[in-house]
N, C-alpha and C positions, 0 to 999 in steps of 0.2 A: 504494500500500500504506500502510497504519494506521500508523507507523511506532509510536504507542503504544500501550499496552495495560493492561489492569487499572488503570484507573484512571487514566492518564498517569505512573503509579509508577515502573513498570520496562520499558523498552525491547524490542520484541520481539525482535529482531534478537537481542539479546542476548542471549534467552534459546536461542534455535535456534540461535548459536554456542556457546555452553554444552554443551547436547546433543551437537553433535558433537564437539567438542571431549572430550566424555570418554563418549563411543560409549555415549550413552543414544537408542536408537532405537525401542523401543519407545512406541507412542502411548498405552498405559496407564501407564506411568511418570511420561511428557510429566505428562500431563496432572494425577497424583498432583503432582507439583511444584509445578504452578500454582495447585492449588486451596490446598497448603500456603502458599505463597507470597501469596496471596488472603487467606489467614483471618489471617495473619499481619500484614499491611497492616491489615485491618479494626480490627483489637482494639488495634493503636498507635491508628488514629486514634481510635478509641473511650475511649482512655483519655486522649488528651490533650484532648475534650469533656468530659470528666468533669474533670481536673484544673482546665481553664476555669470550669467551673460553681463548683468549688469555692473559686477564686479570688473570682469577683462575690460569693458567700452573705460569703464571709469580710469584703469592701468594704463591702459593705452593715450586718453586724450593726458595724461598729467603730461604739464610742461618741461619739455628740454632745458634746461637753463644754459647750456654753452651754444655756441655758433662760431665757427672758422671760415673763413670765405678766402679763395686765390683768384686774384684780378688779374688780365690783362690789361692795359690799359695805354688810352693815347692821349695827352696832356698837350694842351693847346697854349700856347705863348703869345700872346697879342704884341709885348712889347719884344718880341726876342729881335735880336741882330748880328748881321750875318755877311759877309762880303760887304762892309761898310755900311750897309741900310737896314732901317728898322722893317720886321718884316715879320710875318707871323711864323712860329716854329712849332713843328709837332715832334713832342720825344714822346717816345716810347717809355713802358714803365712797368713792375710789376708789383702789384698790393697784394699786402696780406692783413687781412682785418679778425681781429677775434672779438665777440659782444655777449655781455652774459645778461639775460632776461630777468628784467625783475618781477614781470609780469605779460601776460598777453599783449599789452600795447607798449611799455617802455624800454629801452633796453640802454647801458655802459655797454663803450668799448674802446680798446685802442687800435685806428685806422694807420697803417704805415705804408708809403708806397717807395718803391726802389728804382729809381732814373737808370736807367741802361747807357746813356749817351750825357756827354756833358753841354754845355751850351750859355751863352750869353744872352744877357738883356740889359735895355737902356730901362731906369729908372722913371716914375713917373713927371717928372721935372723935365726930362729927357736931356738932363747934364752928367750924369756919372754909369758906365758901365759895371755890370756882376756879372762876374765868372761862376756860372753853377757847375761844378765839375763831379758828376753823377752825384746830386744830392739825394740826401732820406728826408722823408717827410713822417713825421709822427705827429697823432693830433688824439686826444679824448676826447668822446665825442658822447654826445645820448642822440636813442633813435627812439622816434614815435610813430607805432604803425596803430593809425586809422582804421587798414583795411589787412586783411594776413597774406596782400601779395604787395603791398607798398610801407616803403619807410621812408621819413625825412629826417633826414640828418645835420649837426650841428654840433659844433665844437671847437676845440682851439688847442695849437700846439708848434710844433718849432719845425725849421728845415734847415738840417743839418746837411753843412758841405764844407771843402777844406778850406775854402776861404771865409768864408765870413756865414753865421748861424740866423736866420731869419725868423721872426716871430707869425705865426700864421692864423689867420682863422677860416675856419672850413664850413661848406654851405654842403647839402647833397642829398638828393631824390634816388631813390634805390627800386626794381620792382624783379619782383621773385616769380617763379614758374617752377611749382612741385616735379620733381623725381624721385622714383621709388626709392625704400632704402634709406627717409629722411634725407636724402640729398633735394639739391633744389640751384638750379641754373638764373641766375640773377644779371641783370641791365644795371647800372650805374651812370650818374651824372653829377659832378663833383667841381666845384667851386673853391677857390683858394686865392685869398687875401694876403700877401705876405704885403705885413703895415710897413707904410710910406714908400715902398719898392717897387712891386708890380706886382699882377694877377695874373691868374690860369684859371683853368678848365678842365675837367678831363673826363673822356666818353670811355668804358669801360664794360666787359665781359667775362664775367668766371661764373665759379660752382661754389656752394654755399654746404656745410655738413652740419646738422644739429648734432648736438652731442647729450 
């Protein structure tokens, strides 16, 4: 004999001492019980898959807090000059930005980008030349995303080169496009103020990794 039943839930035995035990004999009763008994079982278990389910979504949506991003990037010179005239310069450049989340919308971080090529500019007075001979750029920055494919960014920090160290501040609009894997392929537009000297720009393309 089966010794379990509905399931391996409840014992059958025990249910037929039940029965007589309190002089339920009738087989339409029996049977009302079990099926009660049944639907009863079903819908605990049903709800503790459901509480499961609701457990993973909830592991899942918690927040990343790190982000690393590698930029390519082309950095645009208005005042650059070059065979004796002022004239616009594009260098080349490669950032590497790390941001740690405080929350859904705000984020710290430090943005650095690395010149490949070295290059001159007239000042905005347009009396004294700078030698940028492949400077670094570091700047702290806070980002505020709006929306969870856009940031704007804003900050301030130095750019370091062998001749002389610049004070900067940074302006920049960022927009992300998901990839599996928590990766995620990012656009960039990026603003820089180095005070009483000159400005750039720089248009940019990399990959983004939460961590």
């Amino acid at each position: 004999m089966n010794w379990y039943d509905l399931n391996g839930y409840f014992p059958k035995s025990f249910l037929l001492i039940w029965f007589q035990k309190n002089k339920v004999k009738s087989t339409f009763f029996q049977k009302i019980l079990i099926l009660i008994l049944f639907f009863g079982i079903t819908k605990f278990s049903l709800a503790q898959e459901v509480n499961l389910d609701q457990d993973i979504e909830i592991e899942e949506s918690k927040i990343l807090r790190h982000k690393v991003a590698l930029i390519l990037g082309h950095t645009h010179v208005p005042s650059g000059f070059s065979n004796g005239e002022k004239k616009m310069l594009v260098v080349p450049s490669w950032g590497f930005d790390y941001n740690y989340l405080l929350n859904e919308k705000w984020a710290i971080g430090l943005h650095s980008d690395f010149f490949t090529e070295s290059y001159t500019v007239i000042d905005f007075a347009g009396k004294e030349e700078f030698v940028r001979e492949r400077p670094i750029t570091s700047a702290i920055v806070g980002s505020y995303n709006p929306h969870e494919k856009w940031s704007f960014i804003a900050g301030a920090g130095y750019e370091f080169a062998k001749e002389e160290n610049l004070s900067i501040i940074r302006l920049g609009i960022e927009r992300g496009w998901e990839l599996p894997k928590k990766w995620e392929f990012i656009a960039t537009l990026q603003y820089d103020l180095r005070l009483e000297v000159f400005n750039s720009w720089m248009l940019g393309l990399g990959i983004n990794k939460s961590l």
